[in-house]
C-alpha positions in Angstrom: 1.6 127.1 -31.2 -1.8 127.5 -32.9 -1.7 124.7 -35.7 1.5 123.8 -35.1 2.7 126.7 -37.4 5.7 126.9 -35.4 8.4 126.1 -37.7 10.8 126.3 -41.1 14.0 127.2 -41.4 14.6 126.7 -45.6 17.7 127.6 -47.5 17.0 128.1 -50.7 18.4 129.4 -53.7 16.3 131.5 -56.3 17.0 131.9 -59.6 19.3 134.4 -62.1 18.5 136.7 -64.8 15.1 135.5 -66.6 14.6 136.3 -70.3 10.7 135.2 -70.9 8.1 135.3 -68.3 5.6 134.1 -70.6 5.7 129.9 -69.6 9.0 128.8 -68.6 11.4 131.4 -67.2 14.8 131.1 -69.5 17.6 132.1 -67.9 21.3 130.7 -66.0 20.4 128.6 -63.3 23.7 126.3 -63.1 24.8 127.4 -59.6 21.7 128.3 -57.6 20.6 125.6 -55.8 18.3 125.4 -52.3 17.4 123.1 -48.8 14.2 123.5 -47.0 14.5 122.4 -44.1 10.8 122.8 -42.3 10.1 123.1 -38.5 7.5 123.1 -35.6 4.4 120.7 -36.9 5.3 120.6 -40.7 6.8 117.9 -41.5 5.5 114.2 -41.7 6.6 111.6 -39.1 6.2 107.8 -40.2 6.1 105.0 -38.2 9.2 102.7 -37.6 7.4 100.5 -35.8 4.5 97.4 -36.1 1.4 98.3 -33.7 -1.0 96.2 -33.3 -4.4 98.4 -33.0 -7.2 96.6 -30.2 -11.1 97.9 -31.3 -9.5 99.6 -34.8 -9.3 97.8 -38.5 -6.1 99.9 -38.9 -2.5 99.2 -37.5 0.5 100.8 -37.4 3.1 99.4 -40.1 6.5 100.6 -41.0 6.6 103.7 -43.0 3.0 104.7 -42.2 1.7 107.8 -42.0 1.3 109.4 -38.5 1.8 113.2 -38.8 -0.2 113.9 -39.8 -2.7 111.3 -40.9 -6.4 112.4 -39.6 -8.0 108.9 -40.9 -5.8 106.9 -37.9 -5.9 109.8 -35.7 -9.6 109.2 -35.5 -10.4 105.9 -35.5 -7.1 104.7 -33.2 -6.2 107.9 -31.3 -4.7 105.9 -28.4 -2.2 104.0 -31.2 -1.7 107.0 -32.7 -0.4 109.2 -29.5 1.7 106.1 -28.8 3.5 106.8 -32.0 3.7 110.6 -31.4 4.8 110.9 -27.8 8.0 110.8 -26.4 9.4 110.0 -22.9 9.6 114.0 -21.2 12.7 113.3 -19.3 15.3 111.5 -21.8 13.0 112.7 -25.2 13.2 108.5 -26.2 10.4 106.9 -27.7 7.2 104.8 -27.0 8.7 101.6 -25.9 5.6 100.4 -28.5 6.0 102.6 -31.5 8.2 105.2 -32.9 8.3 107.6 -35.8 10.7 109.0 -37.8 10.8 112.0 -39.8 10.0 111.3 -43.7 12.6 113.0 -46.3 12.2 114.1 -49.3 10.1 117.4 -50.9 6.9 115.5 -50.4 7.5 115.4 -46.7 6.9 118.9 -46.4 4.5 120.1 -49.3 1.2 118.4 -47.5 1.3 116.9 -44.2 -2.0 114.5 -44.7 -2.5 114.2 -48.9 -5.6 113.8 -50.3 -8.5 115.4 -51.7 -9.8 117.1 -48.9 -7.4 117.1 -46.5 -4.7 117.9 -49.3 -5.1 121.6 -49.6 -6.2 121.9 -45.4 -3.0 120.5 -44.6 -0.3 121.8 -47.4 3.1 123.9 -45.9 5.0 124.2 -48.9 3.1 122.8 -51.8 2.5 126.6 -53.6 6.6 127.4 -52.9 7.3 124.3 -54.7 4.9 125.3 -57.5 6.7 128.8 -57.8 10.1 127.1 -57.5 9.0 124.9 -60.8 7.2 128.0 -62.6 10.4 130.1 -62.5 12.7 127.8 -63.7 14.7 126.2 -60.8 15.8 122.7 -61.2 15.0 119.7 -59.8 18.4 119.4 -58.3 18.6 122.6 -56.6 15.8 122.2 -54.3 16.9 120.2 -51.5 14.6 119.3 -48.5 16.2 118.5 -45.2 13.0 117.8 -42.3 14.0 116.8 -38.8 12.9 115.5 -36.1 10.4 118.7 -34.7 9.2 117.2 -31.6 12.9 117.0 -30.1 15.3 119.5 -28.3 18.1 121.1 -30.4 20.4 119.1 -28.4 18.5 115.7 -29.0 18.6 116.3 -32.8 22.0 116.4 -33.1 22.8 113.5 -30.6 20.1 111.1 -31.9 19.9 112.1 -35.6 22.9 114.1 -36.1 21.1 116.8 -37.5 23.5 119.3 -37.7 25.9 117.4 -38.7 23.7 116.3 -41.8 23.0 120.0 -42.2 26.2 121.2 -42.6 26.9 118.4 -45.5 23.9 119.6 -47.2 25.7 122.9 -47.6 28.6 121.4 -48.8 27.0 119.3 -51.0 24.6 122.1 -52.8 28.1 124.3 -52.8 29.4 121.6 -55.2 26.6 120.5 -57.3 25.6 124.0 -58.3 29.3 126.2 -57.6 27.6 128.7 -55.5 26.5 129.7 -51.7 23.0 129.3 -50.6 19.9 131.5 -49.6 18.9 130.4 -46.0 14.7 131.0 -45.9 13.7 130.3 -42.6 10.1 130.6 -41.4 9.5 130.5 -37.3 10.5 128.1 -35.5 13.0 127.3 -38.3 14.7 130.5 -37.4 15.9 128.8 -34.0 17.2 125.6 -35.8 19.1 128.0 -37.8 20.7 129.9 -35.1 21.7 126.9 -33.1 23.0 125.6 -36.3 25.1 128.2 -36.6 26.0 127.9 -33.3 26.7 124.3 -33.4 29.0 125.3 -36.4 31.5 127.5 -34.4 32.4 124.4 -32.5 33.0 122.2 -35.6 35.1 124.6 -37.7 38.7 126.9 -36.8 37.4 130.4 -35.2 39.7 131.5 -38.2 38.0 129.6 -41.1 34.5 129.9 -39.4 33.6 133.1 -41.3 35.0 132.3 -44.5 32.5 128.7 -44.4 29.6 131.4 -44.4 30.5 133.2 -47.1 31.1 130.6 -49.2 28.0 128.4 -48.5 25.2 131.3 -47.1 25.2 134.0 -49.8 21.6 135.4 -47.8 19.3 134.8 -45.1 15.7 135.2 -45.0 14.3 135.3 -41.8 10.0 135.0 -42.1 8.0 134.8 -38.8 11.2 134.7 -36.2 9.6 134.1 -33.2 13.3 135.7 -31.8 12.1 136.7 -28.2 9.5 133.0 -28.0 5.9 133.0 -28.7 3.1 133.3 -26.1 0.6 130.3 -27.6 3.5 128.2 -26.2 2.5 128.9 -22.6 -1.2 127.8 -23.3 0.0 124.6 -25.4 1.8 123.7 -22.1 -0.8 124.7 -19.8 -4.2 124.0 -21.2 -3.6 122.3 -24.8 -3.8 123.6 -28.2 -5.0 121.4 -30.4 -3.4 122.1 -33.6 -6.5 122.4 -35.9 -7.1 118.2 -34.8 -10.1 116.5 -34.1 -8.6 115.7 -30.1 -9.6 117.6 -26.8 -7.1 120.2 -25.3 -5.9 117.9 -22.9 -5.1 115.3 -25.1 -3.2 118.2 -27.2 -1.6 118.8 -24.1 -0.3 115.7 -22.7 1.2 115.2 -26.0 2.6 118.6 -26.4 4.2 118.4 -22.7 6.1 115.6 -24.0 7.7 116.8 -26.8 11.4 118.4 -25.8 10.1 121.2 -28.7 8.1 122.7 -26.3 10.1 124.5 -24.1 12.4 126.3 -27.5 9.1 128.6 -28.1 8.7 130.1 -24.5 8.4 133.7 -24.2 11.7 134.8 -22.5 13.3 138.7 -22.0 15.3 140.8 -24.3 17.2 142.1 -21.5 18.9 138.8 -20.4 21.5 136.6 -21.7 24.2 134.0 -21.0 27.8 133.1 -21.0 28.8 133.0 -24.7 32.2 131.1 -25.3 33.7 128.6 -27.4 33.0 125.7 -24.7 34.8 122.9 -26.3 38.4 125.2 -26.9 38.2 127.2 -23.2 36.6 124.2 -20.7 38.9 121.1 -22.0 36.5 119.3 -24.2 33.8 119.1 -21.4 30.5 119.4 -22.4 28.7 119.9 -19.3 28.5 123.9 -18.8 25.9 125.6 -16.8 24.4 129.1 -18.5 23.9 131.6 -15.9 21.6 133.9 -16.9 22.7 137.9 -16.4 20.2 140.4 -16.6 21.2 144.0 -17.2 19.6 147.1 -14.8 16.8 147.5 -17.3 15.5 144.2 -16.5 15.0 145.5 -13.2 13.5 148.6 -14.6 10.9 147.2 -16.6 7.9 146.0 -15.4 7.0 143.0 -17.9 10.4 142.3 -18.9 10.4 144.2 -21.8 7.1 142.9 -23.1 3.7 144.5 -23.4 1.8 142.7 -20.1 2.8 139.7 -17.4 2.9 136.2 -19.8 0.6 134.3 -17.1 -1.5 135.3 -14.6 -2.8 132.2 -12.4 -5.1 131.8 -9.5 -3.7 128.6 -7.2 -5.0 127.8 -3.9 -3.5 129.6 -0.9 -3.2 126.3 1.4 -2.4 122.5 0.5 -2.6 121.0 3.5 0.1 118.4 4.9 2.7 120.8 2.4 3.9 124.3 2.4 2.7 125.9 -0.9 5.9 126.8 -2.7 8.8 124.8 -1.1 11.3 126.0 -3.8 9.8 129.3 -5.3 12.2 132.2 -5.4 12.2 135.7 -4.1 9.4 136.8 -6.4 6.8 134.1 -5.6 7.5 134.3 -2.3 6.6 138.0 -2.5 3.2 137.1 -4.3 2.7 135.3 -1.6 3.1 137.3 1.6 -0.4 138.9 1.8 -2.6 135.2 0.6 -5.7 134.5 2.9 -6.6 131.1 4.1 -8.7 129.6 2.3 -8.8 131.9 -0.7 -7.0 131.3 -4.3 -4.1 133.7 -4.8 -3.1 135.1 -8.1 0.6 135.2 -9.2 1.8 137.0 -11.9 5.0 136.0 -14.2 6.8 137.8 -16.6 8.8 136.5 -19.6 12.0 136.0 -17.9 9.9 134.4 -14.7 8.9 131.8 -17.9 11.9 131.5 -18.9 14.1 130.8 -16.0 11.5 128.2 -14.1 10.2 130.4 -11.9 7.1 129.7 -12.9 7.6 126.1 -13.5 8.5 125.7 -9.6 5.9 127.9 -8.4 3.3 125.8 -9.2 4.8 122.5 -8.9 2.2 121.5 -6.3 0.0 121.7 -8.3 0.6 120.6 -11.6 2.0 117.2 -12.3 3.4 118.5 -15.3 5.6 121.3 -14.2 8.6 118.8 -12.5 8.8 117.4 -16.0 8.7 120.9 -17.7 11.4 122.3 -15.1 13.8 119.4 -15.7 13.8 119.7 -19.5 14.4 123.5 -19.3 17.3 123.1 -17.3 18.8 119.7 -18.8 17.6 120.5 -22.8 17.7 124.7 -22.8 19.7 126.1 -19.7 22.4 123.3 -19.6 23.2 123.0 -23.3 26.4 122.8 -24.1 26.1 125.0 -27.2 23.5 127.6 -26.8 20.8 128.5 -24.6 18.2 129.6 -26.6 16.0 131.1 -24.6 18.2 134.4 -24.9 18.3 137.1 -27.5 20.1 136.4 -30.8 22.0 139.3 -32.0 22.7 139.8 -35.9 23.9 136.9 -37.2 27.3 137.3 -39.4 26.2 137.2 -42.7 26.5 139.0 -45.5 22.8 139.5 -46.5 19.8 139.2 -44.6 15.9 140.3 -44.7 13.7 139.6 -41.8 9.9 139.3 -43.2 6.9 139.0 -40.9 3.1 140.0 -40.7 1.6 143.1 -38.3 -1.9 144.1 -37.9 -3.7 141.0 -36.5 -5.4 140.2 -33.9 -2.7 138.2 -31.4 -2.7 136.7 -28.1 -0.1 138.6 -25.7 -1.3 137.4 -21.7 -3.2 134.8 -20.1 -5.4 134.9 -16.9 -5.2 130.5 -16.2 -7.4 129.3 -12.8 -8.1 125.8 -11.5 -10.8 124.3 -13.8 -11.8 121.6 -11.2 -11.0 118.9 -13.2 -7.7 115.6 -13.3 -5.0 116.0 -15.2 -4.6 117.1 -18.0 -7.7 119.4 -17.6 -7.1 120.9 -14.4 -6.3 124.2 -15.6 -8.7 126.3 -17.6 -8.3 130.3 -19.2 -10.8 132.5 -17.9 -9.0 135.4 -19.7 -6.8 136.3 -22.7 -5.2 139.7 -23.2 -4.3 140.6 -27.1 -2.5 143.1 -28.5 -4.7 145.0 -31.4 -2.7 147.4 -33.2 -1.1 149.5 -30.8 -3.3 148.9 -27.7 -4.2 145.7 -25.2 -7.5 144.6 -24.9 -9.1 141.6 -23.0 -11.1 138.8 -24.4 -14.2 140.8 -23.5 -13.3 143.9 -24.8 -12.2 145.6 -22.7 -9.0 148.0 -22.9 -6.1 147.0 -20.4 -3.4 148.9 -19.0 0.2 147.9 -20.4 3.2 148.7 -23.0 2.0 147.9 -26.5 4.1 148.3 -29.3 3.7 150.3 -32.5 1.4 147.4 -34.2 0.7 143.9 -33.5 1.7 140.5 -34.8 0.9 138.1 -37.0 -1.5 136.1 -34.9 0.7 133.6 -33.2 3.6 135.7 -32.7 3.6 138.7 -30.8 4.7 141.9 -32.6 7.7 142.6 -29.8 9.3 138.9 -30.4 8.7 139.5 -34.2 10.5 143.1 -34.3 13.4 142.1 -32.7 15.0 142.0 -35.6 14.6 145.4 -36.4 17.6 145.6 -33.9 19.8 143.9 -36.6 19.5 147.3 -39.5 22.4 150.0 -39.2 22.2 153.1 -37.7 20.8 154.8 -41.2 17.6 153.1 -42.0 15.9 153.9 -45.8 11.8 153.7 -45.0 9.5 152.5 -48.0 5.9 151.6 -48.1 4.0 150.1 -51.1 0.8 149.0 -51.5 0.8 144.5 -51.7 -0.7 143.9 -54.8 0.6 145.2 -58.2 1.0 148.5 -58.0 1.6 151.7 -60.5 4.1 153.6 -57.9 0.9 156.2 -57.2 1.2 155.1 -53.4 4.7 154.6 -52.5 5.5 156.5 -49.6 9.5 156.7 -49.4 11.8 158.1 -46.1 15.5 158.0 -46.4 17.9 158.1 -43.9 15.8 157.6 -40.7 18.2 157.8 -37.2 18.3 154.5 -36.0 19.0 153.9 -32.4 19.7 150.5 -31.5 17.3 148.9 -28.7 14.6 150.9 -30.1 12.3 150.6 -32.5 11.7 152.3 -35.6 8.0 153.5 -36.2 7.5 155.4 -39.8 5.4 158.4 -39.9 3.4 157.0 -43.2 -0.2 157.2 -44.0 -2.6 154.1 -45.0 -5.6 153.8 -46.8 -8.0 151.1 -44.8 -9.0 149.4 -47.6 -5.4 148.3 -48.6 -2.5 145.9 -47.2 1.0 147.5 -47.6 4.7 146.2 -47.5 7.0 148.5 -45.1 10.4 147.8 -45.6 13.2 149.5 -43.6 16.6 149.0 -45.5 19.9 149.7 -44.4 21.1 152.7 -45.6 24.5 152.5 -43.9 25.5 149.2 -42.5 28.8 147.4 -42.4 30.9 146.9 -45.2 30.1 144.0 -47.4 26.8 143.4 -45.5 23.1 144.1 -45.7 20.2 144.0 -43.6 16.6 144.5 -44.5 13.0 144.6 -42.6 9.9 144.0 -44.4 6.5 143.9 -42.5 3.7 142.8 -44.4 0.1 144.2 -43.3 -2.5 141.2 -42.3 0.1 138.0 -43.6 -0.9 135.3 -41.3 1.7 133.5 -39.3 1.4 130.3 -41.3 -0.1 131.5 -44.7 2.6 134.2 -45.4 5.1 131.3 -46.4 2.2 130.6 -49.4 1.7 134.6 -49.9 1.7 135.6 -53.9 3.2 138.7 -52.6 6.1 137.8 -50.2 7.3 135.7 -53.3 7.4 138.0 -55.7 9.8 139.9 -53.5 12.3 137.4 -53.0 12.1 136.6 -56.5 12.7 140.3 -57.4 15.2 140.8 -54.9 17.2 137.8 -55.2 16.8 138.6 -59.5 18.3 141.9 -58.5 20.9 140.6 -56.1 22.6 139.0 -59.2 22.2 141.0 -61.8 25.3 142.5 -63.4 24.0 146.0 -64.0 22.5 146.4 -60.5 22.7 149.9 -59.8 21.4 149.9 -56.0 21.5 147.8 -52.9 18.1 146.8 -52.5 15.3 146.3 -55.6 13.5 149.1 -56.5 10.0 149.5 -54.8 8.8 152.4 -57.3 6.3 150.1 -59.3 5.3 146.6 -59.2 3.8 144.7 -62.3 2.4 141.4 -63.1 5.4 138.5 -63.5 2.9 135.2 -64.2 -0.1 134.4 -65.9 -1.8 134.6 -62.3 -1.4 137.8 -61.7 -3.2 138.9 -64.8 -7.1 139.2 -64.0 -10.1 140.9 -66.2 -10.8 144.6 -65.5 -14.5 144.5 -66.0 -15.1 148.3 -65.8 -12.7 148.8 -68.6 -13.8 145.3 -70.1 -10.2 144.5 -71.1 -7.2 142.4 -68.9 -6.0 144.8 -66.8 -2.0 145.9 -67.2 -2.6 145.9 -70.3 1.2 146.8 -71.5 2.0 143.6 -69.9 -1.2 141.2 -70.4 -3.9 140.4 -72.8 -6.6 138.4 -73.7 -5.9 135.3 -75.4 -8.2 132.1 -75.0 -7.1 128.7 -74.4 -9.5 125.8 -74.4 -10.5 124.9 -71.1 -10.6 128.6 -69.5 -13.8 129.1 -67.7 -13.6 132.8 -66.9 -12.3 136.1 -68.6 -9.8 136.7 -65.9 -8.4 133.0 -66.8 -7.9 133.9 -70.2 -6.0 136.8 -69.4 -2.3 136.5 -69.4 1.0 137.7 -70.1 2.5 138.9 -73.1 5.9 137.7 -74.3 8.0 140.8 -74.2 8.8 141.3 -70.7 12.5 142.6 -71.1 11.2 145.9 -70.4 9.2 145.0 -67.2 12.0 143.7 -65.4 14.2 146.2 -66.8 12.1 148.6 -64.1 13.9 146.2 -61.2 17.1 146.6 -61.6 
């Protein structure tokens, strides 16, 4: 995934009623309480280990930095992969070095501190900072980072992650007397699920649902990639580097390693598995295989659902002394009928092709990679004893949850791969990427290309169909608003209600937008089941990574979450009629009325050390009626 954004799944617990937004927010706090728990690429890994560097002035030493710390990465890069990779078939370590996941809030605020490569690097650094601005305590923000290089199965048999997890619950249920709010950002989302899944197996079916509700009061799904992520098939195949100084096939070789890799694949909304309590109906035996069933629409569709094929490669049509695809099923070996001596073929995969190793065992000849790949799909993914996760998750049974995510960017969909010429790990190289671009598929060059777009496109890394899935979870009465981002007078708030809401399908609003603004559309349930809610918002231009870090996505969970416990609530969801400044920030100076603009809620007062009018502007300390407008 591009900069190893992939990840997060945080529980967290905002705040109750505040009385002063003006410096500390006042207010009852004694039984919120909260547990990030990061993902894919953001957290830090030590070393648990002494290595010995040759040609470098700097070892490895216990509880050293190695994700992510740039400084060793440079100047000792083959130390420092010996402390990142692991072993592809049994996910153990280096037999010279192994790291360890650090714990702790600093372990996921910035992965490489420092002055420059502080602010590059920092995940959840401006959460934390809003966290301690509105008043939460100390106590109630609890940070639980795993392990993100390993398989879910691997994380609970090596770590006992899930284990830990579920006593973190527990343990924030007691200190602070109430449930938590589960905020999970991409790959997060799939710790989550399999977490929950992992939990059905460790409580009574009968007291399952009652654990929820008393330790999950809301989930907060942010970047789900629910149906995979397509950079995943180009980190496996060429390398994506992450943002580091190392060449794609050093990215690679280390990705391809990482039992992580194969929980992001690209995979089809039409297929699923078995779905049992294992341990209660197969006599405590672990060892299950997941068939995978595919309804008739699979057959149907052309791409599985999605808006082109995942990968288009060219391999060569002969390798002498072997038959080309010994193992390759029916629809490789169709690909293959009409190949030329002599001259590369092209085969085309869709997402469940991905998924299933159909890919993987097409080119197997080829690629020394793909026997590894194939064998942890099967042993870590299609073999688990819990979950496969490589199928479609369906609502999860909770009383309260919002699935957040960006639309309108620029984001990869297809890839055309070809052989590059070169040894392992460069022997593959892109000679074309297809993107979606808000409604319609164009090539790397420009040029438009034939396919099934949907209504808008992602968020940059995640492709708008995996991110909408979600949209699946809302009721069959969905409540349409749109609103600009920014603070906002309530002049351009476009509102449908009760929108018919088929499920399978997706739900595209018949709004207008200015060019020049970003906008929040959020579908809300406006029948759903009793005791439950279920909200969409898509946020216009919000960047896979940065949205966790976006002034406006935190405001509304603060709002909503304010809402959520307020006494004298008087609707489901906040009200989205007007938006108004809630911290000093958000105040700035209007210089064509030459005053702070909101002026009913900010004003100009000067404190020694401002460098700017807009930095002297802030709020005023009568805010009872502001927040009187959200409830």
């Amino acid at each position: 995934m591009r900069g190893g954004h992939v990840g997060f799944v945080v529980t967290f617990i905002l705040l109750a009623a505040a009385g002063n937004l003006c410096g500390e927010f006042a207010g009852d706090y004694s039984k919120l309480s909260g547990i990030i728990i990061p993902g894919f690429a953001s957290t830090q890994l030590r070393a648990w280990s002494i290595l010995d560097c040759p040609y470098s002035p700097l070892d490895f030493n216990p509880l050293d930095l190695v994700w992510l710390d740039t400084t060793k990465l440079l100047s000792a890069v083959n130390c420092w992969l010996k402390c990142m990779m692991l072993d592809p078939y049994n996910q153990t370590d280096h037999r010279e070095c192994k790291s360890r996941p650090d714990s702790g809030l600093s372990a996921i605020t910035e992965l490489d501190p420092g002055y420059i490569t502080g602010p590059l690097s920092s995940v959840w650094k401006e959460w934390i900072k809003w966290c301690i601005e509105f008043g939460i305590e100390a106590n109630a923000i609890i940070a639980a980072p795993y392990d993100w290089r390993l398989s879910p199965s691997k994380l609970e048999e090596r770590d006992l992650y899930f284990h830990k997890l579920k006593l973190t619950f527990e343990t924030a249920l007691k200190l602070r007397g109430g449930p938590s709010i589960v905020f999970a950002h991409s790959l997060g989302n799939n710790v989550f699920r399999y977490f929950l899944e992992w939990l059905k197996l460790e409580i009574a079916p009968k007291e399952y649902g009652r654990w929820l509700d008393d330790h999950i009061h809301a989930y907060f799904a942010v970047g789900a990639p629910l149906l995979g992520a397509i950079e995943t098939v180009k980190a496996t195949l060429s390398g994506s580097t992450f943002g580091l100084p190392v060449s794609e096939g050093t990215a690679r070789l280390m990705f391809n390693t990482f039992g992580s890799s194969i929980w992001m694949l690209p995979f089809s909304k039409h297929c699923t598995t078995d779905n049992v309590y294992r341990r209660h109906f197969s006599g405590g035996n672990r060892k299950y295989h997941h068939a995978y069933h595919c309804d008739e629409h699979e057959l149907k569709s052309k791409y599985s659902g999605w808006p082109t094929n995942i990968i288009n490669i060219e391999v060569p049509s002969i390798r002498a002394g072997n038959e080309v695809y010994p193992s390759v099923v029916e629809t490789a070996q169709t690909n293959l009928s009409g190949m030329e001596c002599g001259f590369p073929t092209q085969l085309s995969f869709s997402a469940r092709e991905v998924s299933d190793g159909t890919f993987f065992k097409a080119i197997k000849n080829y690629d020394p990679d793909s026997e590894r790949l194939f064998h942890l799909l099967k042993k870590s993914y299609h073999d688990d004893p819990i979950l496969n996760p490589l199928t479609p998750w369906e609502r999860p049974p909770l009383k309260n949850i919002f699935c957040i995510y960006g639309v309108d960017s620029k984001t990869e969909v297809g890839y055309y791969f070809a052989p590059s010429g070169k040894p392992y790990p460069d022997n593959w190289i892109i000679t074309d990427v297809i993107y979606e671009i808000e409604g319609s598929l164009y090539s790397r060059s420009g040029n438009l290309v034939e396919g099934y777009p949907g209504a808008t496109s992602g968020d940059e890394t995640v492709p708008y169909h995996s991110l909408s899935w979600c949209k699946n979870w809302l009721g069959p009465k969905v409540n349409i608003t749109r609103t600009p981002q920014s603070e906002h007078d309530g002049s351009d708030v476009q509102v449908h209600q009760n929108i018919e809401h088929q499920h399978g399908e997706d739900i595209i609003p018949n709004m207008t937008k200015l060019p020049t603004m970003k906008y929040i559309t959020y579908y809300e349930d406006s029948e759903s089941f009793p005791g439950t809610r279920t909200a969409v918002w898509e946020l216009d231009k919000a960047n896979h990574r940065n949205i966790v870090r976006s002034s406006a996505l935190m405001r509304e969970l603060w709002l909503e979450m304010w809402h959520d416990i307020h006494p004298d609530k008087k609707s489901n969801f906040v009200t989205k009629a007007k938006r108004g400044p809630l911290r000093d920030e958000d105040c700035y100076w209007d210089y064509g009325k030459a005053r702070c603009a909101w002026s009913e809620h900010c004003e100009y007062r000067y404190v020694f050390g401002d460098v700017h009018l807009g930095q002297s502007c802030r709020l005023k300390c009568s805010t009872s009626h502001l927040l009187s407008h959200y409830v």
